[in-house]
Each structure stands twice: as C-alpha cells, then as structure tokens.
DSSP file (Angstrom, degrees, kcal/mol; ACC not computed):
  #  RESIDUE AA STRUCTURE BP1 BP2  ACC     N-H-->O    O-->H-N    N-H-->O    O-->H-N    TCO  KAPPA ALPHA  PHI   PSI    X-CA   Y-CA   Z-CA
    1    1 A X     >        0   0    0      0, 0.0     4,-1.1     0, 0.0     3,-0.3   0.000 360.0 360.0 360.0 -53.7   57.6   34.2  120.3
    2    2 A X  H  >  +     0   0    0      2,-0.2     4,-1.6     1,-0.2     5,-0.5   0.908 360.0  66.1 -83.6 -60.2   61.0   35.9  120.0
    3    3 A X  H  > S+     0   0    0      1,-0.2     4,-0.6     2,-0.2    -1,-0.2   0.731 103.6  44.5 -51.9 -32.0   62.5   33.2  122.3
    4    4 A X  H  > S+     0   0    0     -3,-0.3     4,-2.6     2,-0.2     5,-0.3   0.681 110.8  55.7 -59.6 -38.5   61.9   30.6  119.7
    5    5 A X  H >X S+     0   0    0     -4,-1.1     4,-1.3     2,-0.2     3,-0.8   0.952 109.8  41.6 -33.7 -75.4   63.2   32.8  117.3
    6    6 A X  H 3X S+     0   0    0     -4,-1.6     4,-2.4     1,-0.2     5,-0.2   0.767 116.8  51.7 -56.5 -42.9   66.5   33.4  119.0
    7    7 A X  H 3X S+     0   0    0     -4,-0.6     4,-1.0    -5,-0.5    -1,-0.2   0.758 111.8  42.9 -77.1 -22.4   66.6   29.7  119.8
    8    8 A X  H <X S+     0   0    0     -4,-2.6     4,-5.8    -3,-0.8    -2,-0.2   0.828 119.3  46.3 -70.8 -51.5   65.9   28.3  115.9
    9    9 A X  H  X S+     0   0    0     -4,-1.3     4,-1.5    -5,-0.3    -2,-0.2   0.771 111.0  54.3 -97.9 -20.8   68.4   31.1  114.7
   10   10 A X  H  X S+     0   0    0     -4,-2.4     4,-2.5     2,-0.2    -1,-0.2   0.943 113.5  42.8 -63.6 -44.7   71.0   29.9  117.7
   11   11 A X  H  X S+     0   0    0     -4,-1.0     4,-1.7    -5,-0.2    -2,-0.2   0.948 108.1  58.0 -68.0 -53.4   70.8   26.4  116.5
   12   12 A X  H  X S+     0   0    0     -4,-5.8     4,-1.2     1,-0.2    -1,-0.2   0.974 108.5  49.4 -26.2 -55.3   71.0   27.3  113.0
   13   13 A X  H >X S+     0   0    0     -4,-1.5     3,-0.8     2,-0.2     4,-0.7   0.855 105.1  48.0 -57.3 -44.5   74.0   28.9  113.7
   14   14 A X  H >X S+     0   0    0     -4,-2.5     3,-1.5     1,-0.3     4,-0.7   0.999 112.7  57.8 -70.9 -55.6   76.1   26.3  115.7
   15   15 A X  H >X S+     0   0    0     -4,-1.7     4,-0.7     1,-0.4     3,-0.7   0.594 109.9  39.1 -18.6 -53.2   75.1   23.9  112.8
   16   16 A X  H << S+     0   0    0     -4,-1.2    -1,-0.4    -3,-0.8    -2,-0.2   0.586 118.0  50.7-124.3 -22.8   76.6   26.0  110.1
   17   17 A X  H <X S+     0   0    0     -3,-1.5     4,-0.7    -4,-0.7    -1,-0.3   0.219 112.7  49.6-146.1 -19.1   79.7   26.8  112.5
   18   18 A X  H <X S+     0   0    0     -3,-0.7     4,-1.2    -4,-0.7    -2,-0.2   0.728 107.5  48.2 -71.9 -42.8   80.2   22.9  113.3
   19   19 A X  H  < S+     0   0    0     -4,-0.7    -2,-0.2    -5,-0.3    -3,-0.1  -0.028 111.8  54.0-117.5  34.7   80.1   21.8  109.9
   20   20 A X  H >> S+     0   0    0      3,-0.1     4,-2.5    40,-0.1     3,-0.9   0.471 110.8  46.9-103.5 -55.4   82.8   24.8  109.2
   21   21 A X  H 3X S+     0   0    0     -4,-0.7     4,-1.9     1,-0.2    -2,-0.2   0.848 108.5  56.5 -46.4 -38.8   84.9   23.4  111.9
   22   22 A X  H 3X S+     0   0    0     -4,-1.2     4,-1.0     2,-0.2    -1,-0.2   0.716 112.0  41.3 -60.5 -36.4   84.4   20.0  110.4
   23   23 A X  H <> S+     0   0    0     -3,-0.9     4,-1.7     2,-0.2    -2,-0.2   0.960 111.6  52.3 -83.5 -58.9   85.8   21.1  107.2
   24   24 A X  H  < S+     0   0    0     -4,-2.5     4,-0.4     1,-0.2    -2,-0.2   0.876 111.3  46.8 -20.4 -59.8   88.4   23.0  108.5
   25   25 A X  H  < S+     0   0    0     -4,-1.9    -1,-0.2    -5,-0.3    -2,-0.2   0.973 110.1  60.9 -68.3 -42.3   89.6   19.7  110.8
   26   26 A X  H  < S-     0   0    0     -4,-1.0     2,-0.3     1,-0.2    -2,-0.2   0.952 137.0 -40.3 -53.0 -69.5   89.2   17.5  107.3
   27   27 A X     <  -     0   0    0     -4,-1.7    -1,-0.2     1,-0.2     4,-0.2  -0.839  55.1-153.0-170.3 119.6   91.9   19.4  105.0
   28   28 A X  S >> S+     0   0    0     -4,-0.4     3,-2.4    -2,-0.3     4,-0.5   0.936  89.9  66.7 -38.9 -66.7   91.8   23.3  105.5
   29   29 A X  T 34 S+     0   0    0      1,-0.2    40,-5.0    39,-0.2     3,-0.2   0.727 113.7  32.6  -9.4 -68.7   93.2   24.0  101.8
   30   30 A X  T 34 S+     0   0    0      1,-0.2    -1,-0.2    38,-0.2    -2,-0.2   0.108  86.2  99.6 -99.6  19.4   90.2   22.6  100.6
   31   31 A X  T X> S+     0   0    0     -3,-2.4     4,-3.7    -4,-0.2     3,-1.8   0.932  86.5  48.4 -53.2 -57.9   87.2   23.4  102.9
   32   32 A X  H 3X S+     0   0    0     -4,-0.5     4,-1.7     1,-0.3     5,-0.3   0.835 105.8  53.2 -68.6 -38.9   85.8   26.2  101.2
   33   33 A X  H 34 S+     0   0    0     36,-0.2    -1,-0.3     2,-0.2    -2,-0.2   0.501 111.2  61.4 -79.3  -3.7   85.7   24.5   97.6
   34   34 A X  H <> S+     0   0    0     -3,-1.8     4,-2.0     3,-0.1    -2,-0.2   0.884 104.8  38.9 -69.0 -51.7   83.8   21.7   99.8
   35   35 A X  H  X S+     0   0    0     -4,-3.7     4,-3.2     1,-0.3     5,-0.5   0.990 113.2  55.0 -67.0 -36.2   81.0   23.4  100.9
   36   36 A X  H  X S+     0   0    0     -4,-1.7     4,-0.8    -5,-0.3    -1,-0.3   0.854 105.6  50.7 -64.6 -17.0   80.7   25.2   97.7
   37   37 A X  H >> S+     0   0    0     -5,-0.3     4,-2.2     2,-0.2     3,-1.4   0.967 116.4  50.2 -72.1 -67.0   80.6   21.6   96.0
   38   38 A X  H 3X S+     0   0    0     -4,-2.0     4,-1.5     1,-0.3    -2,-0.2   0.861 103.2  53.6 -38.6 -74.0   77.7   21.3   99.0
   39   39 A X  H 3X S+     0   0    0     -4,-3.2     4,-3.1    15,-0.3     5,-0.3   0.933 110.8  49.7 -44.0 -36.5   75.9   24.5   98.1
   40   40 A X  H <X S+     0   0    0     -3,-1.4     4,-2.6    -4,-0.8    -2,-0.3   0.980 111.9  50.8 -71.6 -43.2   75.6   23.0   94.2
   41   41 A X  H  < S+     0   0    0     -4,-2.2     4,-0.3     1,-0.2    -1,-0.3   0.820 105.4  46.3 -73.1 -10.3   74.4   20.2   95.5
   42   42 A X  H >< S+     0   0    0     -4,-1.5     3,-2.3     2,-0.2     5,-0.4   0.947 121.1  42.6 -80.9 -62.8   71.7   21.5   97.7
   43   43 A X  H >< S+     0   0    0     -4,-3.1     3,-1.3     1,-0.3    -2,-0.2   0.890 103.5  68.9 -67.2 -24.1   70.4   24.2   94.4
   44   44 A X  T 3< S+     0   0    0     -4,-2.6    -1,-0.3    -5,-0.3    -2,-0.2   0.679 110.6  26.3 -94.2   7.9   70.8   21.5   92.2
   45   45 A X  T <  S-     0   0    0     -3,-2.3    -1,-0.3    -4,-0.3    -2,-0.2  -0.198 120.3-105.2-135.0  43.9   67.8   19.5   93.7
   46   46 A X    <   +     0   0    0     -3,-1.3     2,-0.7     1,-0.2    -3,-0.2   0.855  64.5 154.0  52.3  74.7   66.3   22.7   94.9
   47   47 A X     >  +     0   0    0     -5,-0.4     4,-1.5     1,-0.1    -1,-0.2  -0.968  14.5 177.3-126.4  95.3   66.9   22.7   98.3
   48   48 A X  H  > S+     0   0    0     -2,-0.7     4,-1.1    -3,-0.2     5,-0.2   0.916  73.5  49.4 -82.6 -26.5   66.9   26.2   99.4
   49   49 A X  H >> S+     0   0    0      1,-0.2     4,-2.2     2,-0.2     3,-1.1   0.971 110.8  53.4 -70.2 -45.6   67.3   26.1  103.0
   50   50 A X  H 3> S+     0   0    0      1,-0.3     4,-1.4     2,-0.2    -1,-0.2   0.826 109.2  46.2 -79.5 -13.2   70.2   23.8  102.7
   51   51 A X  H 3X S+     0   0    0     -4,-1.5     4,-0.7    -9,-0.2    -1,-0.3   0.679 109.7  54.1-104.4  15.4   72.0   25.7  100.4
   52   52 A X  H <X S+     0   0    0     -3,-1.1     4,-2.8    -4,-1.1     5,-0.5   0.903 108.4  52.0 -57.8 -74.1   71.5   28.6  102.3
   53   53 A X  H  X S+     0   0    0     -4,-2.2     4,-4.2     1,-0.3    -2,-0.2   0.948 106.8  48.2 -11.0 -86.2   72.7   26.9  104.8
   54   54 A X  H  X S+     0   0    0     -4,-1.4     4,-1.3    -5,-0.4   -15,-0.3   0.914 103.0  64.8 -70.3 -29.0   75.9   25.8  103.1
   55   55 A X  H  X S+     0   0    0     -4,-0.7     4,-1.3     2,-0.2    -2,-0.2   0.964 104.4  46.8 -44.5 -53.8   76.6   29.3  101.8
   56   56 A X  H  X S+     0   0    0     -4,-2.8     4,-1.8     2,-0.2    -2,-0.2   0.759 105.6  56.8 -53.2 -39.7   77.0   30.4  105.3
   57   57 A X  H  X S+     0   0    0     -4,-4.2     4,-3.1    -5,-0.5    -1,-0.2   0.922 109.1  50.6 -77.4 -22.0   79.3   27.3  106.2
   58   58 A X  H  X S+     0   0    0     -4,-1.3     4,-2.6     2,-0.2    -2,-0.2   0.784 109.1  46.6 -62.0 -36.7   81.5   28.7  103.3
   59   59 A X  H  X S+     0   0    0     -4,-1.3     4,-2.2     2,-0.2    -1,-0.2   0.799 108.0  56.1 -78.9 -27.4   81.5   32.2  104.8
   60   60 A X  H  X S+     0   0    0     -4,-1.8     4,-2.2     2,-0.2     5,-0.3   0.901 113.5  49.8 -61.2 -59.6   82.4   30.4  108.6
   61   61 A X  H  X S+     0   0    0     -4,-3.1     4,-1.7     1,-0.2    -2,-0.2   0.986 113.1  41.6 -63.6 -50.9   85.5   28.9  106.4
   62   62 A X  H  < S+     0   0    0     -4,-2.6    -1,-0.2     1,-0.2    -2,-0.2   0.952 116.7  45.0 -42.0 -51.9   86.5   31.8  105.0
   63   63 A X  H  < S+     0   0    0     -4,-2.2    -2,-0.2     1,-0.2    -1,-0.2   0.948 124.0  35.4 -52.5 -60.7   86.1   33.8  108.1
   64   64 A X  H  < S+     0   0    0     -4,-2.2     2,-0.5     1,-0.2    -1,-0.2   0.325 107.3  57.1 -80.1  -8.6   87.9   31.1  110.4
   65   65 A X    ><  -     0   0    0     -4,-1.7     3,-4.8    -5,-0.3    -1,-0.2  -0.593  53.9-171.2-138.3  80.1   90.6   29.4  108.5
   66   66 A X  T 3  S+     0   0    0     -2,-0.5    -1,-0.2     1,-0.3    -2,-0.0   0.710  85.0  56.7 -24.8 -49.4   93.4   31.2  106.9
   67   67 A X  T 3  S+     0   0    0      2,-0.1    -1,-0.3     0, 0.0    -2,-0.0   0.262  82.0 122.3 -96.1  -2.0   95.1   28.9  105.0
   68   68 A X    <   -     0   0    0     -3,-4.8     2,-0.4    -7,-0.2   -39,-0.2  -0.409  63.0-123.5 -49.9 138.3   91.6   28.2  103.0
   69   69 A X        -     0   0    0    -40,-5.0   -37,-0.3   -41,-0.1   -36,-0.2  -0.802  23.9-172.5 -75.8 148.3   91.8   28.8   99.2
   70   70 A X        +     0   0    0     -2,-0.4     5,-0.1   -38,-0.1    -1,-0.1   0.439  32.9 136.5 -90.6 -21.2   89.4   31.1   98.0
   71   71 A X     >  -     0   0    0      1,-0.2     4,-1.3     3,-0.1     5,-0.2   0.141  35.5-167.3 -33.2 117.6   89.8   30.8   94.6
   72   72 A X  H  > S+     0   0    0      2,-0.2     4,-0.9     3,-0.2    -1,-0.2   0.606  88.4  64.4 -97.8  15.0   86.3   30.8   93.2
   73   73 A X  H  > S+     0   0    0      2,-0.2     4,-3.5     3,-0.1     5,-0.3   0.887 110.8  44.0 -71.3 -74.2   87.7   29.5   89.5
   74   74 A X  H  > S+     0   0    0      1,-0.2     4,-0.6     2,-0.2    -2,-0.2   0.570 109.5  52.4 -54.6  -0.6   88.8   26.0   91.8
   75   75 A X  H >X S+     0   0    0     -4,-1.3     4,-1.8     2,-0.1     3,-0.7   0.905 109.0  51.0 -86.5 -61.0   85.6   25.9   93.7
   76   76 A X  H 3X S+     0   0    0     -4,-0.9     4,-3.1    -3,-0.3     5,-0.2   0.914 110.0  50.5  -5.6 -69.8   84.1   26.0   90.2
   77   77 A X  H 3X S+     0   0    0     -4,-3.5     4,-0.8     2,-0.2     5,-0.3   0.992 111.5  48.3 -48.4 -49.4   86.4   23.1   89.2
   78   78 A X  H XX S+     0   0    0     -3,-0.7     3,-3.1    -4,-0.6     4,-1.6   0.990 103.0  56.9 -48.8 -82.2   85.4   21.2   92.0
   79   79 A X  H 3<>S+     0   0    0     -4,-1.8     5,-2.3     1,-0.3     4,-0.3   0.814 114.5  43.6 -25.1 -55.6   81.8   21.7   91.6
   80   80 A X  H 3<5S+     0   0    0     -4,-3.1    -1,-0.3    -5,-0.3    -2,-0.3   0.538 102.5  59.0 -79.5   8.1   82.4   20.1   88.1
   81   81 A X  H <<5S+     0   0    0     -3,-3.1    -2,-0.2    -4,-0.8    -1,-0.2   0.530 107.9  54.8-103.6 -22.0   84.7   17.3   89.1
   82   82 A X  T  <5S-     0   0    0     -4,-1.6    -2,-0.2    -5,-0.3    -3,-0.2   0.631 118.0-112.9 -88.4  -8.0   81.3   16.2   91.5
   83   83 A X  T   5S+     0   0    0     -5,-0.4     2,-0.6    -4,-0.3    -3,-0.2   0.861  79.2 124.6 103.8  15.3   79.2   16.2   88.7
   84   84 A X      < -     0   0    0     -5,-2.3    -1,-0.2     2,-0.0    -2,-0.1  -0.794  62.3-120.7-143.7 104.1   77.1   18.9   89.2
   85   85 A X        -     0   0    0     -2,-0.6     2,-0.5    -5,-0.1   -41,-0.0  -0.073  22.3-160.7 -35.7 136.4   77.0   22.2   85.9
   86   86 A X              0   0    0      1,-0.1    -1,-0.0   -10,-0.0   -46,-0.0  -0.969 360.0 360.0-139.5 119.1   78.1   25.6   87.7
   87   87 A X              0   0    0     -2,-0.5    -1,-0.1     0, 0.0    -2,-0.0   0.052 360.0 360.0-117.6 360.0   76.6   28.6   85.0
C-alpha cells in the first residue's frame, strides 16, 4: 500500500524534475514563463493533474536555475502571446 504510494509519488517527481531540466537545457531565461504558458494550458482545458503538474515544474525552474526570469508580469505576457486569457 505505502510502497505504491512512494513509488507513484517517486515517478511523479522525476517527471516534473525532467521536464525542469528540459526547460532549463532549452533557454534558461525563459523556462519558467514556459511552463507557466504549460500550466494555462493544462487549466484552460481543465486538466487538473497536469497543471498541477506543471506548477511544480515551474517551482523545479525556479529552485534550479538562477538565471531564470521570474517576472510573473512576463509569464503573463507569454501566456497571452500563446493564446490562452490569464485573469
């Protein structure tokens, strides 16, 4: 019972810790205003797990990558530059 647990919530994890690395390797700058384009898309067809999911890889960029912006006005820009309404 617990062993699946640990093993579901292990896999989550490298998942959301890959596709932070991923972003990271793409262009640092702008990792973090990806996944948060990635989290809108996930809510904006009601996908809750995956934009859980992509919240977490945003918090992985922050933690891991220095040279990330954080700026949440330009993740906001972003988010509208994909097309997808940010309230």
């Amino acid at each position: 019972m617990f062993g699946d647990f640990f093993m579901r919530w292990r896999a989550r994890r490298a998942r959301w810790k890959a596709d932070a690395k991923r972003l990271v390797a793409i262009n640092p700058p702008t990792a973090f205003h990806a996944a948060q384009v990635e989290v809108a898309r996930a809510r904006s067809v009601q996908d809750r797990a995956e934009a859980w999911h992509w919240m977490k890889v945003a918090a992985e960029v922050a933690r891991i990558c220095p040279e990330a912006d954080l700026d949440v006005e330009r993740s906001v820009q972003a988010i509208r530059a994909a097309g997808f309404c940010y309230r």
